[in-house]
mmCIF file of the N, C-alpha and C atoms, coordinates in Angstrom:
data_MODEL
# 
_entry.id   MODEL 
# 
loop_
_atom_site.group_PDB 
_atom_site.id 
_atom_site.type_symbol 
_atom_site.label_atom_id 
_atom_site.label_alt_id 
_atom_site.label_comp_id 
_atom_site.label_asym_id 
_atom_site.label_entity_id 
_atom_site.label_seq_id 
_atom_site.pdbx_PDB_ins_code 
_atom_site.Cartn_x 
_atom_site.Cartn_y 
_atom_site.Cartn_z 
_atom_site.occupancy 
_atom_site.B_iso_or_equiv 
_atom_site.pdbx_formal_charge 
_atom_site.auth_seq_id 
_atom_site.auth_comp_id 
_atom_site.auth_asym_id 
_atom_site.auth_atom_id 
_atom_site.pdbx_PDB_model_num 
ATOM 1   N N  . UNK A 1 1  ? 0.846  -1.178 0.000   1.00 0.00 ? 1  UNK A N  1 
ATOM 2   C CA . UNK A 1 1  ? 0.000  0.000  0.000   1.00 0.00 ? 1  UNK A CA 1 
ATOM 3   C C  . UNK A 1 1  ? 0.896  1.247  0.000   1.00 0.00 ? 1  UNK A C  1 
ATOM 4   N N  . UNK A 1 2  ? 0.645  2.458  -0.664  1.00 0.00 ? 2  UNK A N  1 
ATOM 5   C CA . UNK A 1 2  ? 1.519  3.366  -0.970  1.00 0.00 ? 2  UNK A CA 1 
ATOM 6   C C  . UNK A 1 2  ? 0.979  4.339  0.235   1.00 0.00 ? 2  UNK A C  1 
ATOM 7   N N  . UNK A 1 3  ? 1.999  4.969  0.854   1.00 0.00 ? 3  UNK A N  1 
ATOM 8   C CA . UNK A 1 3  ? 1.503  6.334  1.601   1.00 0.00 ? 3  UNK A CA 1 
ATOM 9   C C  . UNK A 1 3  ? 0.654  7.111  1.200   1.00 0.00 ? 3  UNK A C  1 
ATOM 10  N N  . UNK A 1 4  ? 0.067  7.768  1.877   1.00 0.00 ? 4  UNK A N  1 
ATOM 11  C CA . UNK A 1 4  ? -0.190 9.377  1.402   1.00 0.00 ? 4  UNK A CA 1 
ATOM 12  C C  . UNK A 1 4  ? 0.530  10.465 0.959   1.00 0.00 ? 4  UNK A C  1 
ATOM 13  N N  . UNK A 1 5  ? 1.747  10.220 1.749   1.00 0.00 ? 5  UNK A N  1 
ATOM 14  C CA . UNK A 1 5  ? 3.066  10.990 1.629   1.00 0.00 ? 5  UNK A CA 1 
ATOM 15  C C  . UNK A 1 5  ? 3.271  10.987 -0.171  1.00 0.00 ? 5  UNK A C  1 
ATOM 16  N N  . UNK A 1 6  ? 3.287  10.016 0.001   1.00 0.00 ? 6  UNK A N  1 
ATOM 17  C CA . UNK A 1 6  ? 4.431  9.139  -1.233  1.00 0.00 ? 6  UNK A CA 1 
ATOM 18  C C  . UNK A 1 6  ? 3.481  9.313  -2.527  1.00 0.00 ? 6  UNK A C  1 
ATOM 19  N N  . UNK A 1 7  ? 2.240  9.006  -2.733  1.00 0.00 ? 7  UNK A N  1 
ATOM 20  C CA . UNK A 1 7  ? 0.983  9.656  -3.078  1.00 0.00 ? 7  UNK A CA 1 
ATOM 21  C C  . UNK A 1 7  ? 1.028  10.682 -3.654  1.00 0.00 ? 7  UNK A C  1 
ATOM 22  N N  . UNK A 1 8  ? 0.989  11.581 -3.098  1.00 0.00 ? 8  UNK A N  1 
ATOM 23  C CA . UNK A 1 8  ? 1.355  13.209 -3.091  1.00 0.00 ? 8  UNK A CA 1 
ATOM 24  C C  . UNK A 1 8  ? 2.402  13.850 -3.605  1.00 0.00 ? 8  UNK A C  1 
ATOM 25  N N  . UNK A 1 9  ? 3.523  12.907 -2.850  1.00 0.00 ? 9  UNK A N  1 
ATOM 26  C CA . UNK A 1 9  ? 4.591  13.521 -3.829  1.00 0.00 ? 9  UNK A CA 1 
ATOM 27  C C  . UNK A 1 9  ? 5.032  13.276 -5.219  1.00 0.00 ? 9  UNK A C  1 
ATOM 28  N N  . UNK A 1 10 ? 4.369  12.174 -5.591  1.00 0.00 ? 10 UNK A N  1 
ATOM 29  C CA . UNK A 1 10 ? 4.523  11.184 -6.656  1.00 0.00 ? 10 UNK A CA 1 
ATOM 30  C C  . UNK A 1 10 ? 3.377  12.434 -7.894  1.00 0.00 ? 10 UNK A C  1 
ATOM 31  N N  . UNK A 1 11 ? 2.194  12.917 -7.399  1.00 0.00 ? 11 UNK A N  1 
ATOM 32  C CA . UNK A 1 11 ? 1.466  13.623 -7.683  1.00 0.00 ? 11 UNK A CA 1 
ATOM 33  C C  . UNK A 1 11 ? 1.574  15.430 -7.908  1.00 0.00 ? 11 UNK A C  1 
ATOM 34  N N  . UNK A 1 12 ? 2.736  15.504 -7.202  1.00 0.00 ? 12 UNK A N  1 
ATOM 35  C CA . UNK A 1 12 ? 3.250  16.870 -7.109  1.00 0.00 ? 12 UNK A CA 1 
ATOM 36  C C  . UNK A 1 12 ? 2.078  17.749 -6.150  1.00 0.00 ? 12 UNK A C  1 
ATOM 37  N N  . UNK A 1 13 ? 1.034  17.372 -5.454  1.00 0.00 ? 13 UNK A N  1 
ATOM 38  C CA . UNK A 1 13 ? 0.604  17.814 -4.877  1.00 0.00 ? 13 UNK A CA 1 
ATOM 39  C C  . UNK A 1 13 ? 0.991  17.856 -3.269  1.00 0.00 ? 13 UNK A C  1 
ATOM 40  N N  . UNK A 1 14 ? 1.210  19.610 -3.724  1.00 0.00 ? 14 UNK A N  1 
ATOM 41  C CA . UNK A 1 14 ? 2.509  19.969 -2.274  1.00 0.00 ? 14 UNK A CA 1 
ATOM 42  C C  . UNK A 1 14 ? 1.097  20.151 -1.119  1.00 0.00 ? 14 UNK A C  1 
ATOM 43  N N  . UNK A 1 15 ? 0.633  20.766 -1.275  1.00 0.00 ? 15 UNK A N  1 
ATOM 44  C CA . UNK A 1 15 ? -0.625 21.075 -0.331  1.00 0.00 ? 15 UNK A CA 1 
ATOM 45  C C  . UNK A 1 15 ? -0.709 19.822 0.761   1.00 0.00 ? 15 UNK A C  1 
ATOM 46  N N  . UNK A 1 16 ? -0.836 18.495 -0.048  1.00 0.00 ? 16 UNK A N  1 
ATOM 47  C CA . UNK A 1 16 ? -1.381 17.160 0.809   1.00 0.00 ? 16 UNK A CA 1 
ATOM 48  C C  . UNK A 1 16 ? -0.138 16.524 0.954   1.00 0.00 ? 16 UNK A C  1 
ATOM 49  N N  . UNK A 1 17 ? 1.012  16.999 0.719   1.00 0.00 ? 17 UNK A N  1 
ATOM 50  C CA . UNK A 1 17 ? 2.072  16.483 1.213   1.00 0.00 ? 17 UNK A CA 1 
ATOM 51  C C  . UNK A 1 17 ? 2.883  17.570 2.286   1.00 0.00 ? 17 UNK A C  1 
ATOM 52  N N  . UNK A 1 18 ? 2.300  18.606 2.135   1.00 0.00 ? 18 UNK A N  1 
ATOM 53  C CA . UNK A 1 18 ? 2.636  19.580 3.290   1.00 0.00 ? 18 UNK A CA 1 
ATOM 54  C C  . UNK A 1 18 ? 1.697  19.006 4.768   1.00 0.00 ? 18 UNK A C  1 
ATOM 55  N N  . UNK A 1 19 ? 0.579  18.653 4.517   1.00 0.00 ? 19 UNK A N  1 
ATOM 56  C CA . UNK A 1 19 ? -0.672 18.345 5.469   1.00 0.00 ? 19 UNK A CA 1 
ATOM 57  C C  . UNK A 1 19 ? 0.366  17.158 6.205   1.00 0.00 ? 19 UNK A C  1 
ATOM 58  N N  . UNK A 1 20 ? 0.280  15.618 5.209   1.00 0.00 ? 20 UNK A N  1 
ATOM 59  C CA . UNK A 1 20 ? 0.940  14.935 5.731   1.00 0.00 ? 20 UNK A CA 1 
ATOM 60  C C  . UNK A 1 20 ? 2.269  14.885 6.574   1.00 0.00 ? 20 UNK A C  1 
ATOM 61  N N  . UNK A 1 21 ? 2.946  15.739 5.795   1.00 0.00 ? 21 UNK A N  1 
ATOM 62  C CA . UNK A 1 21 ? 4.266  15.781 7.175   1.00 0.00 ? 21 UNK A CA 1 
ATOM 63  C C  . UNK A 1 21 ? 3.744  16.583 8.255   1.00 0.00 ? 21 UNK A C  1 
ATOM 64  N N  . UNK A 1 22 ? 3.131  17.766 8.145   1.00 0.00 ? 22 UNK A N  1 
ATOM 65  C CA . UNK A 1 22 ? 2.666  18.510 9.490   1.00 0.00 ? 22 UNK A CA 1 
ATOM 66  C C  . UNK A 1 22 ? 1.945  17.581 10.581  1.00 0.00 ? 22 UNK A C  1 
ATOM 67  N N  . UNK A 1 23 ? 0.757  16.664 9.646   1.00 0.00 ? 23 UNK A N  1 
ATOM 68  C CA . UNK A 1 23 ? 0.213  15.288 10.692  1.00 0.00 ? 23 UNK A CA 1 
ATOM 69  C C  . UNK A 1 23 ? 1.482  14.509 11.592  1.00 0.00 ? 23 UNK A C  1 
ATOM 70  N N  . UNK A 1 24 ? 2.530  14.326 10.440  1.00 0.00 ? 24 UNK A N  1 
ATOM 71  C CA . UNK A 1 24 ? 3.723  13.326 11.262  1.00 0.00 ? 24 UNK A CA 1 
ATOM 72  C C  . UNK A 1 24 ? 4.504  13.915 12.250  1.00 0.00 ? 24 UNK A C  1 
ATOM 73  N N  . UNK A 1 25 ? 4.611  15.234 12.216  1.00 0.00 ? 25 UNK A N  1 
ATOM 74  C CA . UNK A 1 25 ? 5.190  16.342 13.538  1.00 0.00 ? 25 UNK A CA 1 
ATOM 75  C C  . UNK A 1 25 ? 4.724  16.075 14.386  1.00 0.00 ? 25 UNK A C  1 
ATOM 76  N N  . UNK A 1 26 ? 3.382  16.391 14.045  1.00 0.00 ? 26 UNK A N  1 
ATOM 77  C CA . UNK A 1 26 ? 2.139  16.443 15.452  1.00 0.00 ? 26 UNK A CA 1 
ATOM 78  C C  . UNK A 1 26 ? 2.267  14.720 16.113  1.00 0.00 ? 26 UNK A C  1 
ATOM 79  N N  . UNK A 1 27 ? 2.468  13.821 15.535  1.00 0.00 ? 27 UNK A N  1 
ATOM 80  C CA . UNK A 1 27 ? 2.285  12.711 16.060  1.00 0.00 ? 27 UNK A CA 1 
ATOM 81  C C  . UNK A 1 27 ? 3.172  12.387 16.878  1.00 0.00 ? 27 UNK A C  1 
ATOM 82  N N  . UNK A 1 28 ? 4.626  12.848 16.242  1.00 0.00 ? 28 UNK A N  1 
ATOM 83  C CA . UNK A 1 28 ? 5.779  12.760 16.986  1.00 0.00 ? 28 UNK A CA 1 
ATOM 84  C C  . UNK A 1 28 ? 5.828  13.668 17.822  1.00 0.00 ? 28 UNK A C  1 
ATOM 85  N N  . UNK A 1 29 ? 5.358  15.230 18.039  1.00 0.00 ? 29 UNK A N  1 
ATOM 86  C CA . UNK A 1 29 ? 5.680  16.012 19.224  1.00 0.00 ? 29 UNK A CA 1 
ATOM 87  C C  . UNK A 1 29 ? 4.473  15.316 19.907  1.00 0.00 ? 29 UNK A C  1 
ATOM 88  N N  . UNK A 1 30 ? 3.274  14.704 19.599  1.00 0.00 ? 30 UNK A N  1 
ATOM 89  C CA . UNK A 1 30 ? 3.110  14.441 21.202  1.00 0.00 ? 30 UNK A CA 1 
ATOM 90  C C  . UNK A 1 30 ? 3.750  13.139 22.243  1.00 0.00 ? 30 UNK A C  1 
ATOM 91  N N  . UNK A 1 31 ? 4.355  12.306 21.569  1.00 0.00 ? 31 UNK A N  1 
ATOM 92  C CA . UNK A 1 31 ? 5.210  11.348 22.147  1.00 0.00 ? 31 UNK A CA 1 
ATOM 93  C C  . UNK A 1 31 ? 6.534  12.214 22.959  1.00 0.00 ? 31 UNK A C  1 
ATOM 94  N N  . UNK A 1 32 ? 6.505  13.394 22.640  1.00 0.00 ? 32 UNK A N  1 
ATOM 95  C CA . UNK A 1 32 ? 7.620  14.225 23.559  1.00 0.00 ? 32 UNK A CA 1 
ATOM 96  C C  . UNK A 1 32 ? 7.445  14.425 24.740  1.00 0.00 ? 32 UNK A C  1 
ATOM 97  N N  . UNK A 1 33 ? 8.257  14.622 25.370  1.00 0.00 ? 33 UNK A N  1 
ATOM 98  C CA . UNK A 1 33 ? 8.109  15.556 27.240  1.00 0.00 ? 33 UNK A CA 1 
ATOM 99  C C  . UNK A 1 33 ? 8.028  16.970 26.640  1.00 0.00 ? 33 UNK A C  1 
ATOM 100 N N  . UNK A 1 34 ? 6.886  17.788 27.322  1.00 0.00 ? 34 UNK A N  1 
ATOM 101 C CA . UNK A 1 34 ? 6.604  18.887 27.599  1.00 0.00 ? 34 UNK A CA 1 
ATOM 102 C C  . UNK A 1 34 ? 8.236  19.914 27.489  1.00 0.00 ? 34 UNK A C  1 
ATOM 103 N N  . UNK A 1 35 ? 8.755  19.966 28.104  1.00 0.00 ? 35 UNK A N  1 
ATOM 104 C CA . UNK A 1 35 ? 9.390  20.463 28.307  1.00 0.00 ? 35 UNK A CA 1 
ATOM 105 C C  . UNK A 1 35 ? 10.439 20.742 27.017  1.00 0.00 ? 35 UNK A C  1 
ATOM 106 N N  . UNK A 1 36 ? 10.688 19.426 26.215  1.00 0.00 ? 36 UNK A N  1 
ATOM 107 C CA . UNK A 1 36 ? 10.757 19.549 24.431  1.00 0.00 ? 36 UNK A CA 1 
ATOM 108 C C  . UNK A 1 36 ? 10.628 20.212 23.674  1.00 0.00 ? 36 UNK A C  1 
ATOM 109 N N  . UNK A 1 37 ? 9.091  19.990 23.823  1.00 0.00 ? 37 UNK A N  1 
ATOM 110 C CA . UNK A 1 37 ? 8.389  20.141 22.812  1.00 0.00 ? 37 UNK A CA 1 
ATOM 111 C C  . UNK A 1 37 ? 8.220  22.213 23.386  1.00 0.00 ? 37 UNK A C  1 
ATOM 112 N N  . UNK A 1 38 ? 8.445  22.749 24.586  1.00 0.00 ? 38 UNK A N  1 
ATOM 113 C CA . UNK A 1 38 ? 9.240  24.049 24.611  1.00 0.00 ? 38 UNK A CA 1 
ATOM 114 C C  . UNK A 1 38 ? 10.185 24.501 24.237  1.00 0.00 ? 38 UNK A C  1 
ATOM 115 N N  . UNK A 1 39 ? 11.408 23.834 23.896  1.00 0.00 ? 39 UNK A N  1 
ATOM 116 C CA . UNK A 1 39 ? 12.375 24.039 23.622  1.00 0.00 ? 39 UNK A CA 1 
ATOM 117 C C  . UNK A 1 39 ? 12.740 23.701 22.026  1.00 0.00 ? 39 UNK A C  1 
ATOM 118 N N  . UNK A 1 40 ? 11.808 22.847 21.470  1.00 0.00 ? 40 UNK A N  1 
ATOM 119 C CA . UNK A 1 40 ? 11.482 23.001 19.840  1.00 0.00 ? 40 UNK A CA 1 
ATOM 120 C C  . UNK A 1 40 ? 10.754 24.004 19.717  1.00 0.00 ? 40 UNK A C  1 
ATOM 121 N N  . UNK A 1 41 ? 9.738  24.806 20.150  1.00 0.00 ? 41 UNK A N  1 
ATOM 122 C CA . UNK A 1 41 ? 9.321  26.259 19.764  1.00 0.00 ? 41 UNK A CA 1 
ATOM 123 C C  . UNK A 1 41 ? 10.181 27.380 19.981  1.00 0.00 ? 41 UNK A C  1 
ATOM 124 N N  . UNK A 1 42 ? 10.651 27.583 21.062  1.00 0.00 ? 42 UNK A N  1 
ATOM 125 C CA . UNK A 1 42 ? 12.166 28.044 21.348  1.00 0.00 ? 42 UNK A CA 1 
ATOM 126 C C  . UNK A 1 42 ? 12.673 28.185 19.969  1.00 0.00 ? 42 UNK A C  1 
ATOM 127 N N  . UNK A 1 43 ? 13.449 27.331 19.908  1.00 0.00 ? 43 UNK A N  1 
ATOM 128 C CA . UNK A 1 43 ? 14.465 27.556 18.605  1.00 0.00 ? 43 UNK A CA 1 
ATOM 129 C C  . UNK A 1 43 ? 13.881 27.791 17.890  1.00 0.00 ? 43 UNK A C  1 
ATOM 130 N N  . UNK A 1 44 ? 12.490 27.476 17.282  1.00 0.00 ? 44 UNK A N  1 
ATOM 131 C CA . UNK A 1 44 ? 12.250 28.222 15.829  1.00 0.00 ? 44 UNK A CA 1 
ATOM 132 C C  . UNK A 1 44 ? 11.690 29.136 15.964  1.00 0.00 ? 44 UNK A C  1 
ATOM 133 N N  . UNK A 1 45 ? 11.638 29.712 17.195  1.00 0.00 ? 45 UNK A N  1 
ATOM 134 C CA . UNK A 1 45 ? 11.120 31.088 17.076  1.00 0.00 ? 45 UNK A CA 1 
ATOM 135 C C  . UNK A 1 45 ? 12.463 31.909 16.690  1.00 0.00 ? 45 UNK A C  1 
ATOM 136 N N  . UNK A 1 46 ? 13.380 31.518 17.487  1.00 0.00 ? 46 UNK A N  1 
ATOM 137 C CA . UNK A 1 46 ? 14.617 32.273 17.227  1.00 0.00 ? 46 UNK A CA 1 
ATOM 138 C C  . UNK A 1 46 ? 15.144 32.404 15.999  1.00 0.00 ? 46 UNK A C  1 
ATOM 139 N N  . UNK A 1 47 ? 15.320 30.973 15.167  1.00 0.00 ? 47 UNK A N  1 
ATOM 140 C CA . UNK A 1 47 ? 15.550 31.068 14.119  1.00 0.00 ? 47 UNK A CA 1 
ATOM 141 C C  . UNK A 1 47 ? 14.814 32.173 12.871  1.00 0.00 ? 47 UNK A C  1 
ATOM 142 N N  . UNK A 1 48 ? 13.263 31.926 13.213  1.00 0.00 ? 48 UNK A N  1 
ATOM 143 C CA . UNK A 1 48 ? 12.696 32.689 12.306  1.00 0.00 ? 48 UNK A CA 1 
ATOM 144 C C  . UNK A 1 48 ? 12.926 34.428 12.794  1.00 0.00 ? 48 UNK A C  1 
ATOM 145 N N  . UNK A 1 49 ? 13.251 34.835 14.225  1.00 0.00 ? 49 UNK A N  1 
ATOM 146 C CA . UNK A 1 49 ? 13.566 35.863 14.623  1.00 0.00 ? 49 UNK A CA 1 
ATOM 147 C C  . UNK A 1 49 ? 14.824 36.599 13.657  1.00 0.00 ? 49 UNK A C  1 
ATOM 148 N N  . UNK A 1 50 ? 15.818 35.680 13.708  1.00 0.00 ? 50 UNK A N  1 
ATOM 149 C CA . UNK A 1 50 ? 17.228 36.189 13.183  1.00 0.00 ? 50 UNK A CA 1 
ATOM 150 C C  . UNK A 1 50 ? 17.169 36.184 11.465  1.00 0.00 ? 50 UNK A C  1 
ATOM 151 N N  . UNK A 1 51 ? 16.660 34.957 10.824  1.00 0.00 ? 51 UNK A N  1 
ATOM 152 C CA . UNK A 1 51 ? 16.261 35.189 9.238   1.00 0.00 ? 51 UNK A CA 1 
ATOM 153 C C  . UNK A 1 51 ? 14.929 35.771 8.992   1.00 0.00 ? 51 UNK A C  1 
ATOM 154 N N  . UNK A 1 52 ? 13.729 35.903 9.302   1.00 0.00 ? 52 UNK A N  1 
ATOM 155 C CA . UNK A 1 52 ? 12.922 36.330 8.588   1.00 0.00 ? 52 UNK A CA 1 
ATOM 156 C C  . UNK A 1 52 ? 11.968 35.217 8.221   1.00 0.00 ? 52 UNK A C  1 
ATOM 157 N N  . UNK A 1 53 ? 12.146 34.202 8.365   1.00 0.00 ? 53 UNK A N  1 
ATOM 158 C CA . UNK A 1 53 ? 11.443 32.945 7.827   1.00 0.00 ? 53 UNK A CA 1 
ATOM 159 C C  . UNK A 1 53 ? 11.876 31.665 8.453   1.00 0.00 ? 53 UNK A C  1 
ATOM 160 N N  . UNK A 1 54 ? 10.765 30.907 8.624   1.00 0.00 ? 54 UNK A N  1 
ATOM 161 C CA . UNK A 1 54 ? 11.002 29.984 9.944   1.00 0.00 ? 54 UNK A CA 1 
ATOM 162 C C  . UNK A 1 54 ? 11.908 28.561 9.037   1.00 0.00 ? 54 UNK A C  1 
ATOM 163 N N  . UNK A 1 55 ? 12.688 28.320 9.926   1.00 0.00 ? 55 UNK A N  1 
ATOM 164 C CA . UNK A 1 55 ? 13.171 26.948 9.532   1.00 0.00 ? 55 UNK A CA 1 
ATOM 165 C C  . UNK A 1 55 ? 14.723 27.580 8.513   1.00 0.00 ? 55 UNK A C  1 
ATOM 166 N N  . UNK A 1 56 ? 15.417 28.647 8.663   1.00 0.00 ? 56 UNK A N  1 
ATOM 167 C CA . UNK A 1 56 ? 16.571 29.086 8.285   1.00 0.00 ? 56 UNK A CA 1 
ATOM 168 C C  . UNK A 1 56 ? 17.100 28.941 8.921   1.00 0.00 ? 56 UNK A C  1 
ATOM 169 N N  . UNK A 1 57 ? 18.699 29.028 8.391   1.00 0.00 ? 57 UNK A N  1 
ATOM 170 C CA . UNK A 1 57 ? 19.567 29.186 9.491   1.00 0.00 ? 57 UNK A CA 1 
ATOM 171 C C  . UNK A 1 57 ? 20.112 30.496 9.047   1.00 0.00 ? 57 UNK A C  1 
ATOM 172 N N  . UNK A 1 58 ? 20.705 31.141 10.172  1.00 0.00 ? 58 UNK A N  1 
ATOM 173 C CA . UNK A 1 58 ? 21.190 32.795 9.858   1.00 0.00 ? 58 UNK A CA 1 
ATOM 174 C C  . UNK A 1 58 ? 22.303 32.501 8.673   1.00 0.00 ? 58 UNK A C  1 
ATOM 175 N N  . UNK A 1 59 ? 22.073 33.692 8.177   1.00 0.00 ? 59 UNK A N  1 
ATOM 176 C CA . UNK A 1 59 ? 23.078 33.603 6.665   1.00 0.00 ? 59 UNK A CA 1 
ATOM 177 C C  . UNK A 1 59 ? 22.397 32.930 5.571   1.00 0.00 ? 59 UNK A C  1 
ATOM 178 N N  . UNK A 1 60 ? 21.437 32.009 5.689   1.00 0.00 ? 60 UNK A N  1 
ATOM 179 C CA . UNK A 1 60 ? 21.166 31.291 4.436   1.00 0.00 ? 60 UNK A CA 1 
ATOM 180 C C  . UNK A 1 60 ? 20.315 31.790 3.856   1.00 0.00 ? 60 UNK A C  1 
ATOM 181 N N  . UNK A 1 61 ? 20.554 31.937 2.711   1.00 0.00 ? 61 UNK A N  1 
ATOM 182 C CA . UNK A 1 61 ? 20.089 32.569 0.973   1.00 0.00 ? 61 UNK A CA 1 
ATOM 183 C C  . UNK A 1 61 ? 18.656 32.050 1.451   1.00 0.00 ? 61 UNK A C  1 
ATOM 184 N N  . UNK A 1 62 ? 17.344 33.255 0.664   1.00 0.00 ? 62 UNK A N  1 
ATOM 185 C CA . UNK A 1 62 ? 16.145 32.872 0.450   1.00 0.00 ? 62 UNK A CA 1 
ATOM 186 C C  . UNK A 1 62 ? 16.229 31.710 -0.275  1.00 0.00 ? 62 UNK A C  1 
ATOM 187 N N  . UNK A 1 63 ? 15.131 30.732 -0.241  1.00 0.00 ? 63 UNK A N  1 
ATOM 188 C CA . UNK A 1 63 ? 14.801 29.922 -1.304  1.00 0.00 ? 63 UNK A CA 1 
ATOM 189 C C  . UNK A 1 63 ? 14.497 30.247 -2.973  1.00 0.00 ? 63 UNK A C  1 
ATOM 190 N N  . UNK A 1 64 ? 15.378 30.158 -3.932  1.00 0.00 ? 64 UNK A N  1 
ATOM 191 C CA . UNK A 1 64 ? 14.342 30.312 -5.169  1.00 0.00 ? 64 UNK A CA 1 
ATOM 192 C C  . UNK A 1 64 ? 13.438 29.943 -5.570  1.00 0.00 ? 64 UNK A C  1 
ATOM 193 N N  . UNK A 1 65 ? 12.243 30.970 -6.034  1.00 0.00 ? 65 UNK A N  1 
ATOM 194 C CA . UNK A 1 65 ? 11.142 30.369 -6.407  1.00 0.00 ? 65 UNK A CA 1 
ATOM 195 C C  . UNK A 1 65 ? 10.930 30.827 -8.397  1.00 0.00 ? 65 UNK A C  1 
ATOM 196 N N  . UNK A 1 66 ? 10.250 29.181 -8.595  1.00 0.00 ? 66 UNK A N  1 
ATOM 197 C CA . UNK A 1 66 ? 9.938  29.029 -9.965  1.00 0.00 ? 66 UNK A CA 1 
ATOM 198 C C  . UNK A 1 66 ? 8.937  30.320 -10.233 1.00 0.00 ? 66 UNK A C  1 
ATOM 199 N N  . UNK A 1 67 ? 9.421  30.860 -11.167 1.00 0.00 ? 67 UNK A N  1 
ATOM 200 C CA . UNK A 1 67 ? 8.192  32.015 -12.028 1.00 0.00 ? 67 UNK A CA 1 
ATOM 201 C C  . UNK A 1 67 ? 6.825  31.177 -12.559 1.00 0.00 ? 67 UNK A C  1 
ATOM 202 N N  . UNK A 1 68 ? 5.948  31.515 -12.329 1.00 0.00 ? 68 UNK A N  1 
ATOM 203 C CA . UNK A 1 68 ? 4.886  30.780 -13.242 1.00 0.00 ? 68 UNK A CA 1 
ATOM 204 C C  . UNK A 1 68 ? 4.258  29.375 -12.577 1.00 0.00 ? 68 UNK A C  1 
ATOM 205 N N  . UNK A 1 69 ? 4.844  29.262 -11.806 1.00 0.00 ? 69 UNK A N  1 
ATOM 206 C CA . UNK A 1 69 ? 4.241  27.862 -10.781 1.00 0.00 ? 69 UNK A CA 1 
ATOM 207 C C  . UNK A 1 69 ? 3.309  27.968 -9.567  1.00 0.00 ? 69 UNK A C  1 
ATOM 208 N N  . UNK A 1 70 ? 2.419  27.594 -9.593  1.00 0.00 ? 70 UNK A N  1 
ATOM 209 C CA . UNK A 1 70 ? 1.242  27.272 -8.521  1.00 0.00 ? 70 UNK A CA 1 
ATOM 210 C C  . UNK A 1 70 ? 1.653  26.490 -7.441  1.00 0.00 ? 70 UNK A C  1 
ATOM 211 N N  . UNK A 1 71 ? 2.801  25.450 -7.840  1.00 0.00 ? 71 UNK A N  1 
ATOM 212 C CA . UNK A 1 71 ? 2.689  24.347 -6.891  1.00 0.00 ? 71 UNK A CA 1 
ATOM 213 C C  . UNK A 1 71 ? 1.462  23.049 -7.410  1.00 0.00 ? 71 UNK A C  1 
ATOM 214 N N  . UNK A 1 72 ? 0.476  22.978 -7.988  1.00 0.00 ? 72 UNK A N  1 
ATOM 215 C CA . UNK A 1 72 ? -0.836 22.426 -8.062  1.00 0.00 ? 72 UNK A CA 1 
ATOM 216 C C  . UNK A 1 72 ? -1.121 22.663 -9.544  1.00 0.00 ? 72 UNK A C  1 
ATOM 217 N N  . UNK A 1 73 ? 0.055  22.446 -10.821 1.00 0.00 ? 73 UNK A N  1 
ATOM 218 C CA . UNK A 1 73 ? -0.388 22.158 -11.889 1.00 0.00 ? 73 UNK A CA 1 
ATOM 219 C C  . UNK A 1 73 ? -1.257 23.069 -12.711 1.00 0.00 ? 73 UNK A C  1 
ATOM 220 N N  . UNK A 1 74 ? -1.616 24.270 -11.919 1.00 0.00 ? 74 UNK A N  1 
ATOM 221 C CA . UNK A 1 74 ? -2.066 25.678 -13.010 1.00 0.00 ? 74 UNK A CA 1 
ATOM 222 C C  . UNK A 1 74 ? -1.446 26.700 -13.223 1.00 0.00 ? 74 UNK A C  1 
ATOM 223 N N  . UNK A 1 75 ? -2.224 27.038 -13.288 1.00 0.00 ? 75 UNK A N  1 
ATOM 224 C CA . UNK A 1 75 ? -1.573 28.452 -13.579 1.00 0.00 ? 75 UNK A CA 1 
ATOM 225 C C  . UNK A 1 75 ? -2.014 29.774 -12.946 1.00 0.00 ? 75 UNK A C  1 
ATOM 226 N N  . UNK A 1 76 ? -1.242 30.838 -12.588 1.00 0.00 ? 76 UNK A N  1 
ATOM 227 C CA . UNK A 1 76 ? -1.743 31.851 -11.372 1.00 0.00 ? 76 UNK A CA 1 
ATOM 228 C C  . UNK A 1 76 ? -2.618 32.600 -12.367 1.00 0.00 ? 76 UNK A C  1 
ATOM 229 N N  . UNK A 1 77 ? -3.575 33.127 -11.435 1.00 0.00 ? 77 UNK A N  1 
ATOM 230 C CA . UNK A 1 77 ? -4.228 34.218 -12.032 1.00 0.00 ? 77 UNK A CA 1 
ATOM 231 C C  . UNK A 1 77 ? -3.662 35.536 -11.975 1.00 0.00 ? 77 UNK A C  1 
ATOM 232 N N  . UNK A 1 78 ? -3.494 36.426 -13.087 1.00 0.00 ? 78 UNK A N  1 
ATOM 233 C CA . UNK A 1 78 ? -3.116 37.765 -12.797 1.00 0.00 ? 78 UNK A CA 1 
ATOM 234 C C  . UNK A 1 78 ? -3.866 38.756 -12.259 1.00 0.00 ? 78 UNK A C  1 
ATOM 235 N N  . UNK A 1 79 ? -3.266 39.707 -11.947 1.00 0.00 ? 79 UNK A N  1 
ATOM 236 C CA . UNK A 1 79 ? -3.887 40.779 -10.567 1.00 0.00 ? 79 UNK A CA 1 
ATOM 237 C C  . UNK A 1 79 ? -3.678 41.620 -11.254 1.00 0.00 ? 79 UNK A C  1 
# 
């Protein structure tokens, strides 16, 4: 039987493969001690404090992003 994960990514659909790992966080921070699962918010607060965006490390380059991509196989609407 194939994941959902695997599913998704196989599908390019980031949305339900974003969902799925956020589900697998949550499953794993609650198997944590309290006190952890403080000290994993901790740091990414900090982190996102010092870059601008959560899950950087200081110094590291924005991500590039594709021109013209949805993520989800269309196309953006113009504004």
């Amino acid at each position: 039987m194939t994941s959902a994960l695997a599913a998704a990514l196989a599908r390019q659909d980031w949305e339900l493969a974003a969902l799925c790992l956020l589900l697998g966080v949550t499953r794993a921070a609650e198997a944590l001690p309290p006190e952890t699962i403080d000290a994993l918010i901790e740091a990414l607060a900090d982190a996102q404090t010092q870059t601008g965006r959560l899950g950087a490390r200081p110094g590291e380059a924005e991500p590039r992003r594709r021109a013209g991509r949805t993520g989800r196989g269309g196309r953006r609407e113009r504004r």
